[in-house]
Jmol script that loads the backbone (N, CA, C; Angstrom):
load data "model"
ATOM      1  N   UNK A   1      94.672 110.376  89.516  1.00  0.00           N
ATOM      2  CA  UNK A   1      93.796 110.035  90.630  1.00  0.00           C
ATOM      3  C   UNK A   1      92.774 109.017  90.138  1.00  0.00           C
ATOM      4  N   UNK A   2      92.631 107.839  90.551  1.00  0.00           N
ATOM      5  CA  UNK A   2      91.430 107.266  90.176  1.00  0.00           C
ATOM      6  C   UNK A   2      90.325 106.831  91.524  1.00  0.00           C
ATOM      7  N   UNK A   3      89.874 106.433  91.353  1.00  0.00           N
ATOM      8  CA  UNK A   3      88.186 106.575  92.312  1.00  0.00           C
ATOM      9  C   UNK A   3      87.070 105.440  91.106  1.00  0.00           C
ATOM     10  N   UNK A   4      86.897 104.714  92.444  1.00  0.00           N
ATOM     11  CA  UNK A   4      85.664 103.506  92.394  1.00  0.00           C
ATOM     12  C   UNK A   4      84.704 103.655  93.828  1.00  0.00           C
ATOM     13  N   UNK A   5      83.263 103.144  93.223  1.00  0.00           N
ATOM     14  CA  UNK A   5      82.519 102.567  94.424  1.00  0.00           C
ATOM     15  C   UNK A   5      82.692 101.147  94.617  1.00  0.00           C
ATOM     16  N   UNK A   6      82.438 101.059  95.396  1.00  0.00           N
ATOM     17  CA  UNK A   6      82.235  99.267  95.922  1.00  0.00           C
ATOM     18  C   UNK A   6      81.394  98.651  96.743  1.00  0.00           C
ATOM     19  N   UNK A   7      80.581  97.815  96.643  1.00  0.00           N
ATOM     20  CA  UNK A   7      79.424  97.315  97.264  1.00  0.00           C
ATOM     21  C   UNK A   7      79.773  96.377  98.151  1.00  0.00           C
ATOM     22  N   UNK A   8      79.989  95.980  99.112  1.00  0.00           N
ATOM     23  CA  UNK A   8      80.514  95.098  99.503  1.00  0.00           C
ATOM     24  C   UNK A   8      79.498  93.946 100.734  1.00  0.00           C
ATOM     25  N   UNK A   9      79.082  93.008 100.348  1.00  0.00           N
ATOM     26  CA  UNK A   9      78.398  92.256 100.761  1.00  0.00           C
ATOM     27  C   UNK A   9      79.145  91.110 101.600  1.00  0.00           C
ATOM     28  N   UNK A  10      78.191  90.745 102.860  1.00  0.00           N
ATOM     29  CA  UNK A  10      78.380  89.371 103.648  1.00  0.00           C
ATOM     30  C   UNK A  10      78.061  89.765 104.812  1.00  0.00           C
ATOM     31  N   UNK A  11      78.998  89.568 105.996  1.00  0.00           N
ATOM     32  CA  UNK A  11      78.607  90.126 107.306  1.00  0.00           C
ATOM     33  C   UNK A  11      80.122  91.167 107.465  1.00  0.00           C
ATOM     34  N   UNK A  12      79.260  92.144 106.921  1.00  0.00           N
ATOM     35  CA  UNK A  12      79.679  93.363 106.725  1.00  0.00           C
ATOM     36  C   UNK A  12      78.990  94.664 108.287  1.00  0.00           C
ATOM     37  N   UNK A  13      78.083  94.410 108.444  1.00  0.00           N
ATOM     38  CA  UNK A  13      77.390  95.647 109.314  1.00  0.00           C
ATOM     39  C   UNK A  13      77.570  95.088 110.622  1.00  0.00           C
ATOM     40  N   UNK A  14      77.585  95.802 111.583  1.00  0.00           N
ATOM     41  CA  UNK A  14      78.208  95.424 113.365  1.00  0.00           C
ATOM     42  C   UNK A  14      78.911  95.091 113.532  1.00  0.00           C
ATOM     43  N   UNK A  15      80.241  95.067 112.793  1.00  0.00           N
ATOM     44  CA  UNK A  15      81.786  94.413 112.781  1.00  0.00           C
ATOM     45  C   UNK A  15      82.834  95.484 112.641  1.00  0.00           C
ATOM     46  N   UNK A  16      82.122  96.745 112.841  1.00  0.00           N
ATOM     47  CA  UNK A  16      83.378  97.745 112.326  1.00  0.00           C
ATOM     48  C   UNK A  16      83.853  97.730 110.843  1.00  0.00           C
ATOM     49  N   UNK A  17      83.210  97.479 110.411  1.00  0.00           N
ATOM     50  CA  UNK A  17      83.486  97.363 109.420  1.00  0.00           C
ATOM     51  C   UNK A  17      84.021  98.842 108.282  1.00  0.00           C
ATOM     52  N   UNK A  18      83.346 100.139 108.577  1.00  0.00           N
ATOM     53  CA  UNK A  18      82.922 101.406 108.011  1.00  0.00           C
ATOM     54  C   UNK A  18      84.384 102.055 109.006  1.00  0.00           C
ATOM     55  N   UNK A  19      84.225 101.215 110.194  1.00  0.00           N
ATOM     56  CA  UNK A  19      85.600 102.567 111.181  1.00  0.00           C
ATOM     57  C   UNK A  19      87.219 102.102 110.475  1.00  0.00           C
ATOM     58  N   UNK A  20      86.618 100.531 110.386  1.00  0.00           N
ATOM     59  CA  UNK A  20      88.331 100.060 110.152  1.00  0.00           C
ATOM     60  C   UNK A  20      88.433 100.699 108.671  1.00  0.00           C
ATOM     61  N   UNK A  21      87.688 100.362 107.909  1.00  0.00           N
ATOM     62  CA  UNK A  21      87.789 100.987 106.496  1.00  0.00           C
ATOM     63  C   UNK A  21      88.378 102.355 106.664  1.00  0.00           C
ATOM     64  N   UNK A  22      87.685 103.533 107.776  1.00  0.00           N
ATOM     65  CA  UNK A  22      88.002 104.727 107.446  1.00  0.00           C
ATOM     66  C   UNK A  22      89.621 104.464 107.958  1.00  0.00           C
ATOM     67  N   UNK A  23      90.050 103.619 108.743  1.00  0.00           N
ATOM     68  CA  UNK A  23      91.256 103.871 109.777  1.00  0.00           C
ATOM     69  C   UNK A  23      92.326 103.240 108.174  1.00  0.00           C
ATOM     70  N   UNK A  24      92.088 102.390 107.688  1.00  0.00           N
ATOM     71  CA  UNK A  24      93.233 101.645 106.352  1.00  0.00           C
ATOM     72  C   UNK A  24      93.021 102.668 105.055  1.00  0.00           C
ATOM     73  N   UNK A  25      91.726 103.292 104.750  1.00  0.00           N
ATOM     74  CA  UNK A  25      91.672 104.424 103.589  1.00  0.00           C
ATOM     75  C   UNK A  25      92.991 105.011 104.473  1.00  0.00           C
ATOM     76  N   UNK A  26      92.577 105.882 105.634  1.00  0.00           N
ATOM     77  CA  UNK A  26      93.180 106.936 105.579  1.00  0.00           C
ATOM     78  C   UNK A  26      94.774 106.940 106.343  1.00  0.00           C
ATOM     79  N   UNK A  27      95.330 105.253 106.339  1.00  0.00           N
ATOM     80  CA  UNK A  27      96.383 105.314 106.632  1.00  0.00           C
ATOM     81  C   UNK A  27      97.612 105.230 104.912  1.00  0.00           C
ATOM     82  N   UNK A  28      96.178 104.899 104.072  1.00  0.00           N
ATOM     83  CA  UNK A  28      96.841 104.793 102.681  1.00  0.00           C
ATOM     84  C   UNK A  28      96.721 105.757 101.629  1.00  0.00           C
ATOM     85  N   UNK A  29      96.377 107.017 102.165  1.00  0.00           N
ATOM     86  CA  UNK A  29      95.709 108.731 101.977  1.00  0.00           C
ATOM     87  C   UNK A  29      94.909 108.430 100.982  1.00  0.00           C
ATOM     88  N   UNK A  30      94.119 107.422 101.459  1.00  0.00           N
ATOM     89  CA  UNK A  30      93.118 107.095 100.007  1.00  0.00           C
ATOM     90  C   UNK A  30      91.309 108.005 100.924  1.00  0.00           C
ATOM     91  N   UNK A  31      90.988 108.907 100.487  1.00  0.00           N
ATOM     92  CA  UNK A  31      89.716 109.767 100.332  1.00  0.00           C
ATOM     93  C   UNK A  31      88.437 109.498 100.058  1.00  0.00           C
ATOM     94  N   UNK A  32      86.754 109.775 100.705  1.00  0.00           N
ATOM     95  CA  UNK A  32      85.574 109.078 100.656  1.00  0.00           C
ATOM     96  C   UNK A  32      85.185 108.927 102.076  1.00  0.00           C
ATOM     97  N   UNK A  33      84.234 107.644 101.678  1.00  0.00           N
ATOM     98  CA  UNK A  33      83.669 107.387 102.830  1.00  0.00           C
ATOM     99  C   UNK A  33      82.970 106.059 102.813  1.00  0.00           C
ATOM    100  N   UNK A  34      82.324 105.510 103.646  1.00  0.00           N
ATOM    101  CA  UNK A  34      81.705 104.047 103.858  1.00  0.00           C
ATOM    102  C   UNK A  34      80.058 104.486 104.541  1.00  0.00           C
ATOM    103  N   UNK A  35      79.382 104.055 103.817  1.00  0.00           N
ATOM    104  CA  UNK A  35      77.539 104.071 104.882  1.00  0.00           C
ATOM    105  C   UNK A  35      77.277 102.419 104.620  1.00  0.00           C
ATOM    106  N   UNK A  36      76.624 102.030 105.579  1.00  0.00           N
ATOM    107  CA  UNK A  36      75.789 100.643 105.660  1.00  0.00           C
ATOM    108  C   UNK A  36      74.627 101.503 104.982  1.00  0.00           C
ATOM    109  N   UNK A  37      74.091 100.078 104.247  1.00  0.00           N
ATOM    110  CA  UNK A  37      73.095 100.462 103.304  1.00  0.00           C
ATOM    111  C   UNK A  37      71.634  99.747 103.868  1.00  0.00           C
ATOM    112  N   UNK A  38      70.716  99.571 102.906  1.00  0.00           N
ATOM    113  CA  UNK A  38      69.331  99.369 104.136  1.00  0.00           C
ATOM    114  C   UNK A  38      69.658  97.534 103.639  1.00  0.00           C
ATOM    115  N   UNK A  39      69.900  96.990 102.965  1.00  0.00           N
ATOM    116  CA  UNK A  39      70.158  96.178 102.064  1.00  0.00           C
ATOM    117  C   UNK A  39      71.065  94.558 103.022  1.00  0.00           C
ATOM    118  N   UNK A  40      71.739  95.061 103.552  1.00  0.00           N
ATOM    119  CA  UNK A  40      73.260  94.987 104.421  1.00  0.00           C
ATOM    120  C   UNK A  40      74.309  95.062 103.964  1.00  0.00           C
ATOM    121  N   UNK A  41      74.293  95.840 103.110  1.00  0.00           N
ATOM    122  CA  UNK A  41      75.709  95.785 102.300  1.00  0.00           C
ATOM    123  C   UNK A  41      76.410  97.342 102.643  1.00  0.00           C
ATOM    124  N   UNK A  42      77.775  97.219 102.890  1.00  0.00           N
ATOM    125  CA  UNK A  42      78.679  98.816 102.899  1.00  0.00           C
ATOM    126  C   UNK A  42      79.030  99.327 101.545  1.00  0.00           C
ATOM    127  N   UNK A  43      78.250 100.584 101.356  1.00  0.00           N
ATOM    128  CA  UNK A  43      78.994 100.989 100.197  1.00  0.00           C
ATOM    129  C   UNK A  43      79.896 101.897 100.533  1.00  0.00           C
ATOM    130  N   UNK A  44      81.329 101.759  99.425  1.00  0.00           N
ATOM    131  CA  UNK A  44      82.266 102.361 100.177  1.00  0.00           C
ATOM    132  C   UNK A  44      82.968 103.079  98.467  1.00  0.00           C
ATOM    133  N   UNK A  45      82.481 104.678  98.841  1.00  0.00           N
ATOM    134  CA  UNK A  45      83.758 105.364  97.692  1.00  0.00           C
ATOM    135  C   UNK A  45      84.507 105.484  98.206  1.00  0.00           C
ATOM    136  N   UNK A  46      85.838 105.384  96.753  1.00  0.00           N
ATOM    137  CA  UNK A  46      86.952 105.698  97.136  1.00  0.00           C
ATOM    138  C   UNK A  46      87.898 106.320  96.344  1.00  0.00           C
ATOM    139  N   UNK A  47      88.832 107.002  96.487  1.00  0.00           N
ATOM    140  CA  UNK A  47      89.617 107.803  95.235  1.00  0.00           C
ATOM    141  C   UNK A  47      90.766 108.108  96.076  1.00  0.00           C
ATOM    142  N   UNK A  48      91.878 107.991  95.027  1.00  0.00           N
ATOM    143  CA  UNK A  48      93.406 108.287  95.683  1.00  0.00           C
ATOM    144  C   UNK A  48      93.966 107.610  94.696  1.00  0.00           C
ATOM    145  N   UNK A  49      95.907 107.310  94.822  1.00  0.00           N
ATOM    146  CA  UNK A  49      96.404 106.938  93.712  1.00  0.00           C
ATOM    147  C   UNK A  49      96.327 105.886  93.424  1.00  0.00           C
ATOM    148  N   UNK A  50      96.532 105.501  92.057  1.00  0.00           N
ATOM    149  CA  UNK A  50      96.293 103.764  91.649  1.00  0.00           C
ATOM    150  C   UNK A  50      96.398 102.828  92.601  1.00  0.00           C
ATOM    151  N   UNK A  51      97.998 103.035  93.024  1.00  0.00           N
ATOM    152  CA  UNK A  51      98.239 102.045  93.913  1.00  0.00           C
ATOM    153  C   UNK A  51      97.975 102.019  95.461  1.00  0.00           C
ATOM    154  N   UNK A  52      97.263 103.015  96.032  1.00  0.00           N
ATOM    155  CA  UNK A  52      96.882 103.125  97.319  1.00  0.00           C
ATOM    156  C   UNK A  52      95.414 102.152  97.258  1.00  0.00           C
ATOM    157  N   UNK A  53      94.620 102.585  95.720  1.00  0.00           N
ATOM    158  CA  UNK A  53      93.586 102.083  95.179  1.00  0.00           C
ATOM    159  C   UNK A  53      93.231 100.915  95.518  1.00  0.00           C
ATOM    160  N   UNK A  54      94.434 100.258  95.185  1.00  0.00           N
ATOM    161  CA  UNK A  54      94.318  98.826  94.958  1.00  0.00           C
ATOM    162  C   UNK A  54      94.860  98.394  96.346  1.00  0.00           C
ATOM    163  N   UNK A  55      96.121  98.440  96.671  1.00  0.00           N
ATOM    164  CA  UNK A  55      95.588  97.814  98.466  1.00  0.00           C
ATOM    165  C   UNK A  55      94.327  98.519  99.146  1.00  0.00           C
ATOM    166  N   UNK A  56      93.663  99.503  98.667  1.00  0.00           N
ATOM    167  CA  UNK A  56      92.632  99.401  99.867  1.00  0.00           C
ATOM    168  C   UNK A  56      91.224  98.844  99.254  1.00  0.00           C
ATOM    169  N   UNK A  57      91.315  98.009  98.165  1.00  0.00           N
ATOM    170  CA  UNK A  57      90.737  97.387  97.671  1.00  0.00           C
ATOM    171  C   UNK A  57      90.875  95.922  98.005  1.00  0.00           C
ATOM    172  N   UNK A  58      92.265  96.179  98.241  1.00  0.00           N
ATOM    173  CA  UNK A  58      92.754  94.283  98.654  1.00  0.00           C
ATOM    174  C   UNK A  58      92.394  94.121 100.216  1.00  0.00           C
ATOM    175  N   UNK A  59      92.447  95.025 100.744  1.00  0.00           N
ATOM    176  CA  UNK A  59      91.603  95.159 102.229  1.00  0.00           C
ATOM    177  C   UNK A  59      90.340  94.876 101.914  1.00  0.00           C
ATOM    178  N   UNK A  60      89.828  95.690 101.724  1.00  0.00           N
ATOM    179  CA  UNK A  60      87.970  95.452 101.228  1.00  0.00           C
ATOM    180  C   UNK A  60      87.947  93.930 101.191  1.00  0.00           C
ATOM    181  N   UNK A  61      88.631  93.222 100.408  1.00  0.00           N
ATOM    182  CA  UNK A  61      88.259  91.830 100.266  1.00  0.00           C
ATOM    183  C   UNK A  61      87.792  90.990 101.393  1.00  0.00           C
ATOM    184  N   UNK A  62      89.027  91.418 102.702  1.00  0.00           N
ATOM    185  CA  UNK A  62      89.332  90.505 103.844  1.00  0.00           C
ATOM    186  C   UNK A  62      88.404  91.256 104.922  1.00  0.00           C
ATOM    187  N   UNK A  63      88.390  92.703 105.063  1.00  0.00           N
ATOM    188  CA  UNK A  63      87.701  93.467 106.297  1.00  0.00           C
ATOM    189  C   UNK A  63      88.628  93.247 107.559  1.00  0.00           C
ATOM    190  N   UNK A  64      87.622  94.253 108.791  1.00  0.00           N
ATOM    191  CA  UNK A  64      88.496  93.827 109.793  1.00  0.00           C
ATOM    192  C   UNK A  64      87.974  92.357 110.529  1.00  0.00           C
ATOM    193  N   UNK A  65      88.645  91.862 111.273  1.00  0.00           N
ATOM    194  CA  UNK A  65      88.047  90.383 111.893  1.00  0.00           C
ATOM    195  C   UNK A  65      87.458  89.619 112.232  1.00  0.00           C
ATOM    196  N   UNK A  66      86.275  90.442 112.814  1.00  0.00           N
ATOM    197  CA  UNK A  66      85.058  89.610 112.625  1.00  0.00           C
ATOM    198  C   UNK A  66      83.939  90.025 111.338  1.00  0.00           C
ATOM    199  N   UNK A  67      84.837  90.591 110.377  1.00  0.00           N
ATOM    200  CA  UNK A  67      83.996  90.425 108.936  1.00  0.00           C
ATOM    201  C   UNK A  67      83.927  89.762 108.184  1.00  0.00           C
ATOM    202  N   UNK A  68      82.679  89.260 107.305  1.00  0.00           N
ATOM    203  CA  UNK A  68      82.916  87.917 106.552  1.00  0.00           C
ATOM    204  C   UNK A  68      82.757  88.944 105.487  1.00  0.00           C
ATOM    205  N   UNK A  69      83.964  88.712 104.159  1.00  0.00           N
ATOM    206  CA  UNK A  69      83.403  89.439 103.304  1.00  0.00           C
ATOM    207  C   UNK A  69      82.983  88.250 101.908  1.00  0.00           C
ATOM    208  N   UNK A  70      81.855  88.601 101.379  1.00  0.00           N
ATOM    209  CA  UNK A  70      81.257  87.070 100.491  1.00  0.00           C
ATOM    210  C   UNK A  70      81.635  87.422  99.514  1.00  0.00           C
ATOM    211  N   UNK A  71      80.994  89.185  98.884  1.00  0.00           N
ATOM    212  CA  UNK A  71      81.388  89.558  97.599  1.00  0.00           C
ATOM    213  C   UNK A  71      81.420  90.926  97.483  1.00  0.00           C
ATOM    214  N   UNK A  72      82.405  91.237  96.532  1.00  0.00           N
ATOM    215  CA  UNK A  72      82.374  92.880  96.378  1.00  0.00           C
ATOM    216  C   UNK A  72      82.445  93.438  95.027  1.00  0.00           C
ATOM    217  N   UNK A  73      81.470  94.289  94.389  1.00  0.00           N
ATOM    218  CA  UNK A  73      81.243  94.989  93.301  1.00  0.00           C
ATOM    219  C   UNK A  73      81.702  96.056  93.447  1.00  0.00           C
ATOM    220  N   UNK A  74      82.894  96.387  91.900  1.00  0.00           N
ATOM    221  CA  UNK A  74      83.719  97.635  91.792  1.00  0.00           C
ATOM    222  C   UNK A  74      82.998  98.306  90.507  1.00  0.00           C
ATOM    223  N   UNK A  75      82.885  99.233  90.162  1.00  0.00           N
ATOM    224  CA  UNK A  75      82.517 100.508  89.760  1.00  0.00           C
ATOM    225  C   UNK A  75      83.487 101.364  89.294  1.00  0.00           C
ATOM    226  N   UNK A  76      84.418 101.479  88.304  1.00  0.00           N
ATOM    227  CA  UNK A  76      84.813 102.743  88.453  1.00  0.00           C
ATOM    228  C   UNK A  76      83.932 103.896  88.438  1.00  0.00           C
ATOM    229  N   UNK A  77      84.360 105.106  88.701  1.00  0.00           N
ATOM    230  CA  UNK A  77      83.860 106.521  88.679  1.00  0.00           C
ATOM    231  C   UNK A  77      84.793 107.370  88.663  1.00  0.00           C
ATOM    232  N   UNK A  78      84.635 108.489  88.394  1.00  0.00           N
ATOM    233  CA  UNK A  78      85.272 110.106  87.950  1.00  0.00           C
ATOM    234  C   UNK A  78      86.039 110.558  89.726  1.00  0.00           C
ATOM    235  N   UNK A  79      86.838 110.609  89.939  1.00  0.00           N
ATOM    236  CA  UNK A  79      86.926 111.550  91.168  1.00  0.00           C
ATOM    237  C   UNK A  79      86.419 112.622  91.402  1.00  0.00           C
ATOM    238  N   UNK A  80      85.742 112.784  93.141  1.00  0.00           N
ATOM    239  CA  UNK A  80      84.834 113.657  92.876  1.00  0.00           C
ATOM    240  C   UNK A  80      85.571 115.005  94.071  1.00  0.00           C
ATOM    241  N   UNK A  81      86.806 114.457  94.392  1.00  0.00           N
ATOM    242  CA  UNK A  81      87.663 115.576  94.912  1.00  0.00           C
ATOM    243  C   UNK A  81      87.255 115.287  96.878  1.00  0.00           C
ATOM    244  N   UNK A  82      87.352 114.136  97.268  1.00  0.00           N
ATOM    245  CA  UNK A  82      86.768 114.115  98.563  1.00  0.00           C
ATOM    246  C   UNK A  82      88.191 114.479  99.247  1.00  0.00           C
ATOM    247  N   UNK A  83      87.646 114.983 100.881  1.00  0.00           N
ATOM    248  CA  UNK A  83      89.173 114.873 102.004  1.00  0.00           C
ATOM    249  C   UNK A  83      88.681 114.651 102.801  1.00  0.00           C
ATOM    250  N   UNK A  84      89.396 113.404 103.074  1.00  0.00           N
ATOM    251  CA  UNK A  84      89.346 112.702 104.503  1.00  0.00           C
ATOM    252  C   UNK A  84      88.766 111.427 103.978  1.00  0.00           C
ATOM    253  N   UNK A  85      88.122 110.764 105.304  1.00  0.00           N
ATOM    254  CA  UNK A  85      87.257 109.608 104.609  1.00  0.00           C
ATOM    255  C   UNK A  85      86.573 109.525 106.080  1.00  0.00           C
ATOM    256  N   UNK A  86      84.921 109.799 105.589  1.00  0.00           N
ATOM    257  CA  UNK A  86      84.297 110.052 106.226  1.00  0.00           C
ATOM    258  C   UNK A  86      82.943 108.379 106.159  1.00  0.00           C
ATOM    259  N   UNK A  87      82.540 108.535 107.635  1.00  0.00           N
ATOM    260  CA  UNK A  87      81.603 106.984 108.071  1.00  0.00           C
ATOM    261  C   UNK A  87      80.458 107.406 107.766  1.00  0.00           C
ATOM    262  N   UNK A  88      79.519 107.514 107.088  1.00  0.00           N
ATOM    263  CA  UNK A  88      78.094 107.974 107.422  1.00  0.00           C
ATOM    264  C   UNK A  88      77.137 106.459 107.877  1.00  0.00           C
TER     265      UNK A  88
END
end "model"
wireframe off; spacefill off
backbone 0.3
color backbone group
């Protein structure tokens, strides 16, 4: 199981950004969640298998459509055993 955070900066907040995330995590049984931060940036954990990892990382890059994504900081971290993938 591996698990990263990710910071993800640009025009990230009022774009859906946190729903589409939860809707592609959890079509790729990848686990966590997404909050807009005070900052404007989404931070988004995530944990599931390598390779679910990494396409929903390769998502993160692009967002859903009207998201600009500028830049995104990865983190690994420990899995912390999440289910589901939850929006706060």
């Amino acid at each position: 199981m591996a698990a990263a955070r990710f910071f993800v900066s640009g025009r990230v907040q009022g774009v859906y950004f946190r729903a589409s995330a939860r809707d592609r995590a959890l079509a790729l049984g990848v686990s966590g969640y997404a909050r807009n931060l005070a900052d404007g940036r989404v931070e988004v954990v995530a944990e599931g298998e390598a390779a679910a990892l990494a396409q929903f990382e390769q998502w993160l890059h692009e967002g859903p459509p009207a998201a600009r994504v500028d830049r995104i900081e990865r983190t690994a971290m420990p899995a912390q055993g999440h289910r589901g993938f939850d929006t706060r």
